[in-house]
MARBA-3410 file (N, C-alpha, C, O; in Angstrom, 1 decimal):
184
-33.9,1.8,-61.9,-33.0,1.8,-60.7,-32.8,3.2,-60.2,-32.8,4.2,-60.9 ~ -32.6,3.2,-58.9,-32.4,4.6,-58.3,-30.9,5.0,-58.2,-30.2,5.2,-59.1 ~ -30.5,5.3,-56.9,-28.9,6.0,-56.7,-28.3,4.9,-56.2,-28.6,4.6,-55.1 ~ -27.4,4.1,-57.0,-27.4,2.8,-56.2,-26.5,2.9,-54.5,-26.5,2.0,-53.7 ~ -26.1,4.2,-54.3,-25.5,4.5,-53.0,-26.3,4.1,-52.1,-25.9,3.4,-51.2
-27.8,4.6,-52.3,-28.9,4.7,-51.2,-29.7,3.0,-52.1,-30.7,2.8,-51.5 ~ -29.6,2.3,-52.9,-30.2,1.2,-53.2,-30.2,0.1,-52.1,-29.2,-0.2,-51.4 ~ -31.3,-0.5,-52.0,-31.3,-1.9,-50.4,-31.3,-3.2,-51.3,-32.4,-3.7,-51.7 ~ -30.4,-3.7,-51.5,-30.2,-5.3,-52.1,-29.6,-5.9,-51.9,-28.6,-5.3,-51.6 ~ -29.2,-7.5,-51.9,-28.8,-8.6,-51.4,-27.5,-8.1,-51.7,-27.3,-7.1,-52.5
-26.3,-8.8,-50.9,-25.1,-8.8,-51.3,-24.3,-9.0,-52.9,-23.5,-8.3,-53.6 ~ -25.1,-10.3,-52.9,-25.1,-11.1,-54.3,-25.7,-10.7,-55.5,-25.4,-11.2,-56.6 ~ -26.5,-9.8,-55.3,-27.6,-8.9,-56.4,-26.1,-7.9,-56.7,-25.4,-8.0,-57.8 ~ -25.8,-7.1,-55.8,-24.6,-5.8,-56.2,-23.8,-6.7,-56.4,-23.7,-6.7,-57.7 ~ -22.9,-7.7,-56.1,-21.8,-8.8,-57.1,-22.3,-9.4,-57.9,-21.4,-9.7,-58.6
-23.3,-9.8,-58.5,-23.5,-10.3,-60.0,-23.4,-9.4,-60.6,-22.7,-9.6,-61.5 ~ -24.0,-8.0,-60.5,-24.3,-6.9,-61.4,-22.4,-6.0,-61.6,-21.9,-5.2,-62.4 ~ -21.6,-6.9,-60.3,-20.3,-6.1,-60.9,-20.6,-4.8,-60.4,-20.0,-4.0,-61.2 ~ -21.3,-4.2,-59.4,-21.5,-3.0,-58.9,-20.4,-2.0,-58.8,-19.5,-2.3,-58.0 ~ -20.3,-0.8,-59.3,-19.0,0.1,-58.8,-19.9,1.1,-58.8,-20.6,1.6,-59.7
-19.6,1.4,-56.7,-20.4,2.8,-56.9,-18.9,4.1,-56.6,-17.7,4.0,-56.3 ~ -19.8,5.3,-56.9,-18.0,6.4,-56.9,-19.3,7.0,-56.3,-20.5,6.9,-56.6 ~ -18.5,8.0,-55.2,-18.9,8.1,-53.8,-18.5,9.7,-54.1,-17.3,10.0,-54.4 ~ -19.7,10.7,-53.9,-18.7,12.0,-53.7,-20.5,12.5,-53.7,-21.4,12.8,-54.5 ~ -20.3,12.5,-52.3,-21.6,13.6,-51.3,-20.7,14.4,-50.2,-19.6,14.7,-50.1
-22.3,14.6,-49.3,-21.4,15.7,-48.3,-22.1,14.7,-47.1,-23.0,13.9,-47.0 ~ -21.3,15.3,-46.5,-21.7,14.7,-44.3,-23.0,15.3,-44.2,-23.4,14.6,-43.3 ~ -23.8,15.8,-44.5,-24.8,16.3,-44.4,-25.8,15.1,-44.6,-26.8,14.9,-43.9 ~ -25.2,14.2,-45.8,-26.1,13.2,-46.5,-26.4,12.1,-45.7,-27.5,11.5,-45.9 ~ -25.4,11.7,-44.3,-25.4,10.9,-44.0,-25.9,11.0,-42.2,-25.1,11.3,-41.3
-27.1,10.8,-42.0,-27.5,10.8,-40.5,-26.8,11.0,-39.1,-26.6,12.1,-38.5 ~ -26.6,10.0,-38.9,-25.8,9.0,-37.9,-24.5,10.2,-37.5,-24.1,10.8,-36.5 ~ -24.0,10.1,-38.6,-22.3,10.7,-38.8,-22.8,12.3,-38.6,-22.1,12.8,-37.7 ~ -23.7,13.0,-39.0,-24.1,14.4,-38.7,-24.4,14.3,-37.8,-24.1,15.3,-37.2 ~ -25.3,13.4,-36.9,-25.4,13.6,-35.4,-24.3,13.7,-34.8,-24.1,14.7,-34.1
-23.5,12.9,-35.0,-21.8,12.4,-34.2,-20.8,13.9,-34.3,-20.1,14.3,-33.4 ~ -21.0,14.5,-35.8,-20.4,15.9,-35.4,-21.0,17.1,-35.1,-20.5,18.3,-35.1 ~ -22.4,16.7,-34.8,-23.0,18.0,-34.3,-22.9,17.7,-32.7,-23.0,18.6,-32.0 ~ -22.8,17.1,-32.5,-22.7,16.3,-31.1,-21.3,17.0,-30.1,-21.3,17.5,-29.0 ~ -20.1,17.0,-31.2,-18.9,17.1,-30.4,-18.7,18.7,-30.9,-17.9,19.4,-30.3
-19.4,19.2,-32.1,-19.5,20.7,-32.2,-20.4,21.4,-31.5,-20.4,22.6,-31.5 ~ -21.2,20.7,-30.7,-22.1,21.7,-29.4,-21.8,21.9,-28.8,-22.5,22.6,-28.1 ~ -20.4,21.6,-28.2,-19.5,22.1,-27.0,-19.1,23.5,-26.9,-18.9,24.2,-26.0 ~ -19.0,23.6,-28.9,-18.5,24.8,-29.1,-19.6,26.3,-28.6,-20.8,26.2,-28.6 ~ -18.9,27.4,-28.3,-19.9,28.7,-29.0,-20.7,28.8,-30.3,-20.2,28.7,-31.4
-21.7,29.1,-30.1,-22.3,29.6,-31.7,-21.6,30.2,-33.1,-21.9,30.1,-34.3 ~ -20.8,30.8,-32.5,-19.7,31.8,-32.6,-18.4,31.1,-33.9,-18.1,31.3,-35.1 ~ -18.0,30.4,-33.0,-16.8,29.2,-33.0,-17.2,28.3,-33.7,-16.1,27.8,-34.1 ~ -18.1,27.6,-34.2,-18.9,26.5,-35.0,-18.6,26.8,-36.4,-19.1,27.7,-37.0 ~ -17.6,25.8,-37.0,-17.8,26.2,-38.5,-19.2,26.3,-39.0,-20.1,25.5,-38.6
-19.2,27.4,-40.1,-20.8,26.9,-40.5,-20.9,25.7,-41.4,-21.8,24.9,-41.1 ~ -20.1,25.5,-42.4,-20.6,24.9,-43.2,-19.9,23.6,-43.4,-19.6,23.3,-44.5 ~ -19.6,22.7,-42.3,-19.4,21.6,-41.3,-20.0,20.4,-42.3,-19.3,19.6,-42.9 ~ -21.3,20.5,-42.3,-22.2,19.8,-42.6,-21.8,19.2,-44.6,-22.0,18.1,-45.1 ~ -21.2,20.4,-45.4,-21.0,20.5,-47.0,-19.5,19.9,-46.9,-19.2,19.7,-48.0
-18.5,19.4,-46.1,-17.7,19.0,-46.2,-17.7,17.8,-47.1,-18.8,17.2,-47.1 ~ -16.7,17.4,-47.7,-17.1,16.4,-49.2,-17.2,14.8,-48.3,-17.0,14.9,-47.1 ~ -17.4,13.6,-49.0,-17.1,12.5,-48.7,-17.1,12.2,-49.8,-18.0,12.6,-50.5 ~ -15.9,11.1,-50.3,-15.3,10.6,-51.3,-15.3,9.1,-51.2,-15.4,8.6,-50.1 ~ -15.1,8.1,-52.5,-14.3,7.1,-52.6,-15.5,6.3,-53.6,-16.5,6.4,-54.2
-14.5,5.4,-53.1,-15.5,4.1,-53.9,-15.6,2.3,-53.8,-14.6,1.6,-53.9 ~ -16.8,1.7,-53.7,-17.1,0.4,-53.4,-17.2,-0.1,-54.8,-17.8,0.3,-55.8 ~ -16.3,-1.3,-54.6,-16.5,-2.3,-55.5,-16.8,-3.6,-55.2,-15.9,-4.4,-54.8 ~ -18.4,-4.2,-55.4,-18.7,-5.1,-54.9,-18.5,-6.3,-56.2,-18.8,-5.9,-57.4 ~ -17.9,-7.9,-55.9,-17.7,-9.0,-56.2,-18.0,-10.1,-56.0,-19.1,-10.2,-55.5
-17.4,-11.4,-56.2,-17.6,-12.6,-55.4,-15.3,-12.5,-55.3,-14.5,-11.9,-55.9 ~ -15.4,-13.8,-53.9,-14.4,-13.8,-54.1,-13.9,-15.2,-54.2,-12.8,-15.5,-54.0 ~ -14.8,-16.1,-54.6,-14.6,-17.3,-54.6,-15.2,-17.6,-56.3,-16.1,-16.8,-56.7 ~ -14.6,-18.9,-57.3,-15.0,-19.4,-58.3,-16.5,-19.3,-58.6,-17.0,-18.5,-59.4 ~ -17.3,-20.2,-57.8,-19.0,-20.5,-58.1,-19.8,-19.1,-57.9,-21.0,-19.2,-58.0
-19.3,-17.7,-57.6,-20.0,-16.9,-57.2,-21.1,-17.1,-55.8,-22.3,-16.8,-55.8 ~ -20.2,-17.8,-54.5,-21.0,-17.8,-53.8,-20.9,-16.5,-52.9,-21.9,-15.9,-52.5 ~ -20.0,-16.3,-52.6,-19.6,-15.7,-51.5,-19.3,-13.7,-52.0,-18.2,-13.4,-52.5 ~ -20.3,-12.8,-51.9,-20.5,-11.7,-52.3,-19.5,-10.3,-50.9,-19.8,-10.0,-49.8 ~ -18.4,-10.0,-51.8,-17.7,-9.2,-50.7,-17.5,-7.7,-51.8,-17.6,-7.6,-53.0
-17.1,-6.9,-51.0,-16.9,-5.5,-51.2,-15.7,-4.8,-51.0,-15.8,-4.4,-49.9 ~ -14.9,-4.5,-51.4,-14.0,-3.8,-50.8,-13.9,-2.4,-51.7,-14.4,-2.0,-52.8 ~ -13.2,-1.9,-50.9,-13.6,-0.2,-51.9,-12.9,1.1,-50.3,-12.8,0.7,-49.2 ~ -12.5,2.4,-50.8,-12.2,2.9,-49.6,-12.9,4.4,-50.1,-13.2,4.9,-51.2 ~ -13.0,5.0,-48.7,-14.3,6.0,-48.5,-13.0,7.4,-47.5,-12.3,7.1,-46.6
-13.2,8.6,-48.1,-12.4,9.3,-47.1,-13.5,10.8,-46.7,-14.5,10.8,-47.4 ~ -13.3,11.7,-45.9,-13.9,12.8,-45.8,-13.1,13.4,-44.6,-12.2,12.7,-44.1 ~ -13.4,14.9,-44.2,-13.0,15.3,-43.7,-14.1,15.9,-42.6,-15.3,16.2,-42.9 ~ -13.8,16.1,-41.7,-14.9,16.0,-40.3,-14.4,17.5,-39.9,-13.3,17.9,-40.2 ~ -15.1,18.2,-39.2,-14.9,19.2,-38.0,-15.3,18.8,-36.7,-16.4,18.5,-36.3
-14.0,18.8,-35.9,-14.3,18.4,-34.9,-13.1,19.7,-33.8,-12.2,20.5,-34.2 ~ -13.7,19.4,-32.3,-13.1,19.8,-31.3,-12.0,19.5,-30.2,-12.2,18.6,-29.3 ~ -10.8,20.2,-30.4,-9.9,19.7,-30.0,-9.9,19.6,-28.7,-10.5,20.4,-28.0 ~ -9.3,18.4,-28.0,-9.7,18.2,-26.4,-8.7,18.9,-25.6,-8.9,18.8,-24.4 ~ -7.6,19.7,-26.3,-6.7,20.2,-26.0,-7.5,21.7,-25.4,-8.0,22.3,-24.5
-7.1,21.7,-26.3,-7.6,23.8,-26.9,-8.9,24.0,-27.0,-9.2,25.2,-26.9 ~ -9.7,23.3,-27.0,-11.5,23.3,-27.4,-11.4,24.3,-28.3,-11.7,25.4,-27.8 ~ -10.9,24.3,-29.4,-11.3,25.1,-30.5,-11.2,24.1,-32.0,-10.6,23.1,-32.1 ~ -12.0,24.6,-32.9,-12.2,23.8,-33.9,-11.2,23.3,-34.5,-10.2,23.9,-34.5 ~ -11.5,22.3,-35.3,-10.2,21.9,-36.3,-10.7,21.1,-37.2,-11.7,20.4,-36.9
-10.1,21.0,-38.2,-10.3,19.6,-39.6,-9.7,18.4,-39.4,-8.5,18.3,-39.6 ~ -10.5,17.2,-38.9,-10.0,15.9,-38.8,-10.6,15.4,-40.3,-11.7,15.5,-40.8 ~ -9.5,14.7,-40.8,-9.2,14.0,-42.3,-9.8,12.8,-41.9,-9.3,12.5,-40.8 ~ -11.0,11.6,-42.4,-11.4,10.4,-42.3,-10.9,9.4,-43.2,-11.3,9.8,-44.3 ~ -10.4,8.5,-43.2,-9.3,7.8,-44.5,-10.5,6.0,-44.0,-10.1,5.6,-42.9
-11.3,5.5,-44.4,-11.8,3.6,-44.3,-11.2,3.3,-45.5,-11.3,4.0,-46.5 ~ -10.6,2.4,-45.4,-10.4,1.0,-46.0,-11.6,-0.3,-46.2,-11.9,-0.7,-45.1 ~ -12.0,-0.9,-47.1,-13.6,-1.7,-46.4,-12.6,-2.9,-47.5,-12.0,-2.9,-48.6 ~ -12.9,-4.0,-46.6,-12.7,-5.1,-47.5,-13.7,-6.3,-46.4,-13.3,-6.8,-45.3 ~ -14.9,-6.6,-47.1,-16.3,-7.2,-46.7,-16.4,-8.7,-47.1,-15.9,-9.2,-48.1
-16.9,-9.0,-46.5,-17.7,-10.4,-47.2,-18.9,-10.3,-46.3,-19.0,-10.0,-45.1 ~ -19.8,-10.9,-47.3,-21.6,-10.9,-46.1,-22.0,-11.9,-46.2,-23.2,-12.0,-46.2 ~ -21.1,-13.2,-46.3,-21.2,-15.1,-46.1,-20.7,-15.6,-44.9,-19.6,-16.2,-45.0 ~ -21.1,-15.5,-43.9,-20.7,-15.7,-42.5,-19.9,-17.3,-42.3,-18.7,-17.5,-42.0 ~ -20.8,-18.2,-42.7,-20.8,-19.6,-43.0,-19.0,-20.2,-44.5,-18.2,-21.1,-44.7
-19.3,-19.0,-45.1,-18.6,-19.5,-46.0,-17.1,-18.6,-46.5,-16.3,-18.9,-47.5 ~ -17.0,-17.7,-45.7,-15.9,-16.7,-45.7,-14.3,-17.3,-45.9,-13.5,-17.2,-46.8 ~ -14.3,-18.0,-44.7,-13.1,-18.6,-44.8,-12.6,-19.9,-45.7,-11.4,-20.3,-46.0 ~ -13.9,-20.6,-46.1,-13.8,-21.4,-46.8,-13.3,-21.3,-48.4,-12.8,-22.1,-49.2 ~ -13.6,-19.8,-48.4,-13.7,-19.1,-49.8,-12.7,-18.6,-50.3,-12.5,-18.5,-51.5
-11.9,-18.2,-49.2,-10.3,-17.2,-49.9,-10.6,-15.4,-49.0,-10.1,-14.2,-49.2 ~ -11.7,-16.0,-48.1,-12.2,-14.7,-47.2,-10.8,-14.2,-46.1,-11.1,-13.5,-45.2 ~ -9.7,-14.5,-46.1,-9.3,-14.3,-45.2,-8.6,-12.8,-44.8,-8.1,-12.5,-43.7 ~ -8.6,-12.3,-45.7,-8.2,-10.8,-46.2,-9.4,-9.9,-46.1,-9.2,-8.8,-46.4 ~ -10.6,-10.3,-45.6,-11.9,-9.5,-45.3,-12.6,-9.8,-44.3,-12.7,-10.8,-43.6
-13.5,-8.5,-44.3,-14.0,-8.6,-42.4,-15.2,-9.0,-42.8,-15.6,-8.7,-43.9 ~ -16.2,-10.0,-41.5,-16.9,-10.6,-42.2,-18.2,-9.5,-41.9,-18.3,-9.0,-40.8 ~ -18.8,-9.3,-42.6,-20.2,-7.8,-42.2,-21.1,-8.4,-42.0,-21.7,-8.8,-43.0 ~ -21.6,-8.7,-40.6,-23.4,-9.6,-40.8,-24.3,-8.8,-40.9,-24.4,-7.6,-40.5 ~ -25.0,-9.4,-41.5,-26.3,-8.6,-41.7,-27.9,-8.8,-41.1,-28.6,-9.8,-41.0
-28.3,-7.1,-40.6,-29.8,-7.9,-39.8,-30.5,-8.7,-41.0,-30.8,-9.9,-40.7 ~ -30.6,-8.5,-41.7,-31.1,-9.1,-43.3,-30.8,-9.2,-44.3,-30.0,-8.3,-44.3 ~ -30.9,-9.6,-45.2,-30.6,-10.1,-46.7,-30.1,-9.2,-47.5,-29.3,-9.5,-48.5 ~ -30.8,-7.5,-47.0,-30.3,-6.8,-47.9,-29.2,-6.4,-47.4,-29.0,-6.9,-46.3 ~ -28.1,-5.0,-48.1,-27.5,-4.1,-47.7,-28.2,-2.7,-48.3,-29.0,-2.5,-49.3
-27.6,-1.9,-47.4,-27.6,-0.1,-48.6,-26.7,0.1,-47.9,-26.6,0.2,-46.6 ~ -25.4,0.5,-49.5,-24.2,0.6,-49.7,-23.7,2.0,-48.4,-22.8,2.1,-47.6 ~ -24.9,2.9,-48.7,-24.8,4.3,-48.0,-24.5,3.7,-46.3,-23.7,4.3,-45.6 ~ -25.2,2.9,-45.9,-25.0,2.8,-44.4,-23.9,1.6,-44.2,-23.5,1.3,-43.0 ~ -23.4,1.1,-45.2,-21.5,0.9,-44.9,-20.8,1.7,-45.0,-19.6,1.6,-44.5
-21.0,2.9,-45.6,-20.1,4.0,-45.6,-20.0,4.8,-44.9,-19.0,5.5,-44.8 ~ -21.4,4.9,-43.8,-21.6,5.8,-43.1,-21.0,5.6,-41.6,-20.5,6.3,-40.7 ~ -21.3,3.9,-41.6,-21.0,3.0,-40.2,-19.1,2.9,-40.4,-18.5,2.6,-39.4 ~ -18.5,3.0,-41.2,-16.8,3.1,-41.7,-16.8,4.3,-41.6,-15.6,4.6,-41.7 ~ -17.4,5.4,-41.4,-16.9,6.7,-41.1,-16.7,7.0,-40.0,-15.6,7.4,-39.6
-17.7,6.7,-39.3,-17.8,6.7,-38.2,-17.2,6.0,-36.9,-17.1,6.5,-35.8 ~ -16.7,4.6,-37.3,-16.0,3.8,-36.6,-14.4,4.8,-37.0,-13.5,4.6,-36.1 ~ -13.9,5.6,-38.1,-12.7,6.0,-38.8,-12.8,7.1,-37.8,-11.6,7.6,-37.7 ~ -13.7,7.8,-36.9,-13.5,9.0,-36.2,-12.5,8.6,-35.1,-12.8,7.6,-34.6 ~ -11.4,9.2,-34.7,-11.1,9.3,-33.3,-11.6,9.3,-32.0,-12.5,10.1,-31.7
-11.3,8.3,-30.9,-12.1,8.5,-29.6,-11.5,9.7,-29.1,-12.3,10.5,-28.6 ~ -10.5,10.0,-29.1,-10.1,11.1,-28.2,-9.3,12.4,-29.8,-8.3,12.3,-30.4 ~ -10.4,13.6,-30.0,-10.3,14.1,-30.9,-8.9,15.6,-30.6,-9.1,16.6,-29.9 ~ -7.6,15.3,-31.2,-7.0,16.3,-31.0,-6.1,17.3,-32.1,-6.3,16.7,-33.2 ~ -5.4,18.2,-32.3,-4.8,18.6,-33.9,-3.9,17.3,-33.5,-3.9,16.7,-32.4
-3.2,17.2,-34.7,-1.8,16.6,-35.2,-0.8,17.6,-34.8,-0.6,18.7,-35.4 ~ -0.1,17.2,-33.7,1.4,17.6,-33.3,1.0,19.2,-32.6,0.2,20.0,-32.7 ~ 2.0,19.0,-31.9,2.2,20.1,-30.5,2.1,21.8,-31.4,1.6,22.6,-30.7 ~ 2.4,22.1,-32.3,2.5,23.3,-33.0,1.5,23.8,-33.3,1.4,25.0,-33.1 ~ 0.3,22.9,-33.9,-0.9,23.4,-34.5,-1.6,23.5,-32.8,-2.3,24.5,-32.9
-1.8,23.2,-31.9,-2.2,23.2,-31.0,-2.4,24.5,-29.9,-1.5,24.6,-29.1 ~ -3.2,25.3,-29.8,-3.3,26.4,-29.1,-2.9,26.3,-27.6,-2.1,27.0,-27.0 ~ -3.5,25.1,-26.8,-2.8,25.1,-25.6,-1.3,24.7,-25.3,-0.7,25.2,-24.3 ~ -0.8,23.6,-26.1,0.7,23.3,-26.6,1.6,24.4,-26.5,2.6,24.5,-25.8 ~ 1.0,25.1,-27.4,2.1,26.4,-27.4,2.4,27.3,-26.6,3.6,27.6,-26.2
0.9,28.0,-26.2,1.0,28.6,-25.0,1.7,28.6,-24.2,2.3,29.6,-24.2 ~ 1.9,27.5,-23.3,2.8,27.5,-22.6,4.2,27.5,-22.8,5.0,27.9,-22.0 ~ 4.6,27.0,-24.1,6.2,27.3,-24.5,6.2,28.6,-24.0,6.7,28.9,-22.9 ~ 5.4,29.7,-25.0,5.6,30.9,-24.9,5.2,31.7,-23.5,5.2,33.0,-23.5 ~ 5.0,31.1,-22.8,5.1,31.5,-21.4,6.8,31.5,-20.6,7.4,32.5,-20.2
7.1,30.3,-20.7,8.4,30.0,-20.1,9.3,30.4,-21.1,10.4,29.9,-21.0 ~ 9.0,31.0,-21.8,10.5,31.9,-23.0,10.1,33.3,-22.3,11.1,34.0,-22.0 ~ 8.7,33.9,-21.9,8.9,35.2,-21.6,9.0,35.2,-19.9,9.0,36.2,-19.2 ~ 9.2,34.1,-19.5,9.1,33.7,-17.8,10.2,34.3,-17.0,10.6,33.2,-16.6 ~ 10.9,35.2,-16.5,12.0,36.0,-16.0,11.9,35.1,-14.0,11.1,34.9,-13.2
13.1,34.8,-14.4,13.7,33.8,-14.0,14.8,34.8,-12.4,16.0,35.2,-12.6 ~ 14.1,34.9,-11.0,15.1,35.9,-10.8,16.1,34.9,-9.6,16.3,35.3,-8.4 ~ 16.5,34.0,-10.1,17.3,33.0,-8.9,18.1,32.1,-9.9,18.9,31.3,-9.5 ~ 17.7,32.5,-11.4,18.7,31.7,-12.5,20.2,31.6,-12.2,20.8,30.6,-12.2 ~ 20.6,32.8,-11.9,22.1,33.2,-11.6,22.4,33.2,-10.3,23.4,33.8,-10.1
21.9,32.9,-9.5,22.0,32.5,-7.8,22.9,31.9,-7.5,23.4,32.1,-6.3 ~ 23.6,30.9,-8.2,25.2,30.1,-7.8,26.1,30.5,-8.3,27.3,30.5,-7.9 ~ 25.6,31.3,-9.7,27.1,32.1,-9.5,27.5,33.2,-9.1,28.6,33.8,-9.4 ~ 26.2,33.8,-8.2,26.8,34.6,-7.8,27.3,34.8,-6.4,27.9,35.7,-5.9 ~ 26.9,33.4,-5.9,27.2,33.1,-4.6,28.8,32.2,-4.6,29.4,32.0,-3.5
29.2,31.9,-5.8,30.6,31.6,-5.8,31.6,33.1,-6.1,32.8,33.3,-6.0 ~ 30.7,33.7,-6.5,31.6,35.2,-7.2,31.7,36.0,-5.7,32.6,36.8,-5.7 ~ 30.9,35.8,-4.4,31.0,36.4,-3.2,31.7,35.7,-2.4,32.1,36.2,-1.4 ~ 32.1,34.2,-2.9,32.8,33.3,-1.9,34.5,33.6,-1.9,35.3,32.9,-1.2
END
């Protein structure tokens, strides 16, 4: 057997065997997802680009089962986290977005709900097999933000800015009524 992360087999092959994979590579490992943040890090300067983007960790772990008595129905649930570099749409300057999936699967289209599926999403498949790696990869990726920005007005370079404009803003009509009551 090879790395069962990157392994291609039936649903039901990883739930008989009771499969538990523990998940701890880098974004590098995974295609798709390294396109997707080199994609929104080319915006950046050469300069500005974290370098090592790519070695950031990805974590967690799948546990594949049945979720019905007869062992028909082969589902997965398990949760996968990493942390991404991406560009804020604010500030265009880099930052660390945290990626948190939850995966709770079934790959019995026909028999999901019949089964006790109702607490899981149903995953079709182009065929028979899966590889574990490209649900984790396709859950990271759906886990990114459409519209990438920091968390809260503070951490935010353009946010601030402007506070700190209108605190140093000299104001010369502020006192204009009272001093037009103090001449009346």
């Amino acid at each position: 057997m090879g790395i069962p992360l990157q392994e291609r087999r039936t649903p039901q092959e990883f739930a008989a065997d009771g499969q538990v994979i523990e998940i701890t590579c880098k974004i590098g490992d995974f295609e798709e997802l390294t396109e997707a943040v080199a994609a929104d890090l080319g915006a950046l300067d050469p300069d500005k680009t974290p370098s090592d983007w790519r070695n950031r960790e990805v974590a967690g772990q799948l546990v594949f089962g049945f979720i019905d008595a007869k062992d028909q129905v082969a589902a997965l649930h398990g949760q996968v986290t990493a942390t991404i570099d991406a560009v804020c749409q604010r500030c265009l300057l880099p930052f660390a977005v945290p990626l948190a999936a939850q995966l709770q699967l079934v790959f019995d289209v026909e028999h999901a709900a019949d089964k006790g599926g109702e607490d899981f999403e149903v995953w079709e498949l182009d065929g028979d097999d899966v590889c574990p790696a490209e649900l984790v990869e396709e859950a990271l990726i759906m886990a990114i933000p459409f519209v990438m920005m920091h968390d809260g007005d503070a951490n935010c370079v353009a946010l601030a800015a402007p506070r700190e404009a209108e605190a140093k803003m000299t104001m010369p009509f502020a006192n204009l009524k009272a001093q037009m009551k103090q001449e009346n």
